[in-house]
C-alpha positions as CSV (number, residue, x, y, z in Angstrom):
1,X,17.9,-16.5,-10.8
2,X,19.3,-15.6,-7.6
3,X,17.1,-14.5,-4.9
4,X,17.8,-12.4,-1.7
5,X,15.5,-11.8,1.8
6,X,13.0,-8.9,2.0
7,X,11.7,-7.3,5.0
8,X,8.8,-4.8,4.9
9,X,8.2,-3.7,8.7
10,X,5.5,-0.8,9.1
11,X,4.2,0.7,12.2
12,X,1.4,-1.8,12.6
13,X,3.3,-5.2,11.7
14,X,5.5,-7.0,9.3
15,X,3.9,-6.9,5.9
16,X,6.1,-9.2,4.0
17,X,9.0,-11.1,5.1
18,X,10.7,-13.7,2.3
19,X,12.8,-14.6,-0.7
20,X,12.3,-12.9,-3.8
21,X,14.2,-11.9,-6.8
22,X,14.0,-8.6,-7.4
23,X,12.4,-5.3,-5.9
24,X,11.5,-1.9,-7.5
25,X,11.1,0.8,-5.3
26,X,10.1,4.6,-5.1
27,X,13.0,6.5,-3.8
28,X,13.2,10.6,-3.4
29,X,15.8,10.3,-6.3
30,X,13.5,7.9,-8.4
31,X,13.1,4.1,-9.2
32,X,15.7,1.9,-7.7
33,X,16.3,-1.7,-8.7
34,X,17.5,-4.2,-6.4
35,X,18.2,-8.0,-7.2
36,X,20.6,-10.5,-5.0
37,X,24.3,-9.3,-4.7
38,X,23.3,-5.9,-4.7
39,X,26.0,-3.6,-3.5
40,X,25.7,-2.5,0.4
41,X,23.3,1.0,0.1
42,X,20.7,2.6,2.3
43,X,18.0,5.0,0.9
44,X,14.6,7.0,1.7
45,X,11.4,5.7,0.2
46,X,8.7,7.8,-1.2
47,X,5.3,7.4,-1.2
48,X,4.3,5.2,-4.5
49,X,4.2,1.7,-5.3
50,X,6.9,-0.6,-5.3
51,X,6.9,-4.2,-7.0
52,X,8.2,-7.5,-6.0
53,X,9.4,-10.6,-8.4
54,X,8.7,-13.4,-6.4
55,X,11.0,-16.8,-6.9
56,X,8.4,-18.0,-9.4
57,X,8.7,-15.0,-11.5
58,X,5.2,-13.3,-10.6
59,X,5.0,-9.6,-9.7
60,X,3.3,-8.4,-6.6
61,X,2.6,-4.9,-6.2
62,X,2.7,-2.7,-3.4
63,X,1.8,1.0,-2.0
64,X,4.1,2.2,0.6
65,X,4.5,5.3,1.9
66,X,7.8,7.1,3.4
67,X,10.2,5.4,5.2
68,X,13.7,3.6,4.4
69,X,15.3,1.1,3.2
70,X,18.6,-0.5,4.1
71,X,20.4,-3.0,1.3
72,X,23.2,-5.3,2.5
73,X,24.4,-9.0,2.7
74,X,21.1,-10.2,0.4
75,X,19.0,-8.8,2.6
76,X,17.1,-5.5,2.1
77,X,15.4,-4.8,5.4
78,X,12.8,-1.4,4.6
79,X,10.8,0.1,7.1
80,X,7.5,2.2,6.1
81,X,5.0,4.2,7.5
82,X,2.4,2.5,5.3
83,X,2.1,-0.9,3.4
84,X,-0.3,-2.2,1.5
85,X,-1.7,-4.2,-1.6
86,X,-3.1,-1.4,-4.3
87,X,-6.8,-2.9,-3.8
88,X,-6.6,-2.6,-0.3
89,X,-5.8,0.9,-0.4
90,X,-8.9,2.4,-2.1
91,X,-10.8,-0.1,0.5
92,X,-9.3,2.1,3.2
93,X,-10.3,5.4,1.4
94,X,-13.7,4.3,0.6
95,X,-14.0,3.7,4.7
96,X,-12.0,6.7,5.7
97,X,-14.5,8.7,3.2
98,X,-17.9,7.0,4.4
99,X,-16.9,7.9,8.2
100,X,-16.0,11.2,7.2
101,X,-19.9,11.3,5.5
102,X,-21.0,10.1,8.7
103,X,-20.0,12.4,11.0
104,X,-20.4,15.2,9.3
105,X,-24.3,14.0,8.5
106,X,-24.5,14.0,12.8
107,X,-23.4,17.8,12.7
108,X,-25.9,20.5,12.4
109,X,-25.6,21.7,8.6
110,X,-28.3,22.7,5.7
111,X,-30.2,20.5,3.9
112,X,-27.9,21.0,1.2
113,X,-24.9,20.0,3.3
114,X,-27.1,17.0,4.4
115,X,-27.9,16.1,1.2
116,X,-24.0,16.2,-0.3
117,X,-22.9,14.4,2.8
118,X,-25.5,11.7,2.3
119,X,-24.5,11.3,-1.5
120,X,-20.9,11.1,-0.2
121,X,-21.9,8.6,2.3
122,X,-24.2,6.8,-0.3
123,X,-20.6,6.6,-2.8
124,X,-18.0,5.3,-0.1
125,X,-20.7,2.2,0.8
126,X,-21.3,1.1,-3.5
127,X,-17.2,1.4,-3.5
128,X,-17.4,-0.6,-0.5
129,X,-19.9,-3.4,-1.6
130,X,-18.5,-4.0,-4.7
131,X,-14.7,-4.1,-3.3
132,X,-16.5,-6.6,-1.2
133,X,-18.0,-8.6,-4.1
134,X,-14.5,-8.3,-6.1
135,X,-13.0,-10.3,-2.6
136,X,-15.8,-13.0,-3.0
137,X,-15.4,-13.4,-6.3
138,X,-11.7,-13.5,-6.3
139,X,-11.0,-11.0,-9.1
């Protein structure tokens, strides 16, 4: 199969740059489809995940969130606010949601507020650990 250069730039770095054979992504208007040849296009890309055929056939998937994407000459340059693999995602919620525990457990609140902050705090680190684990392990 034919194949065609992808560029994912985000605000932070270049998440993927390479070959590939096909790319699905989330536009305002839906699902788009691109593969090599594809006809000269550019696009806005909604927040959702977008999947990648690599040249051995494998399927990586990918959350992004709001940017564009411009298609032309096999090459589909897309620039996002956010990239990242699905599992590293809810890694980045479980931190943003055990720092969010921890300041609010250094502000003056009830015992009950206390309590549910430490219980949310006590959540975010087990999702933590075992996302941890799952990286050790390589599942």
């Amino acid at each position: 199969m034919k194949s065609f250069t992808l560029k994912i730039t985000t605000c932070e770095k270049i998440f993927f740059d390479g070959e590939c054979q096909m790319v699905i992504l989330p536009t305002t208007d839906g699902e788009l489809g691109v593969l090599a040849n594809h006809e000269q296009m550019a696009v806005t890309v909604d927040e959702g995940e977008m999947r990648i055929q690599h040249l051995d056939g494998s399927w990586q998937n990918v959350y992004v969130k709001d940017g564009i994407v411009e298609v032309g000459d096999n090459l589909v340059n897309m620039i996002v606010f956010f990239a990242e693999s699905p599992e590293n995602v809810e890694i980045l919620k479980a931190r943003e949601e055990y720092e969010r525990a921890n300041e609010e457990m250094m502000q003056k609140q009830s015992i009950q507020e206390y309590e549910s902050s430490q219980a949310r705090m006590a959540r975010a680190l087990a999702k933590l650990k075992k996302s941890h684990q799952h990286h050790i392990i390589g599942t």
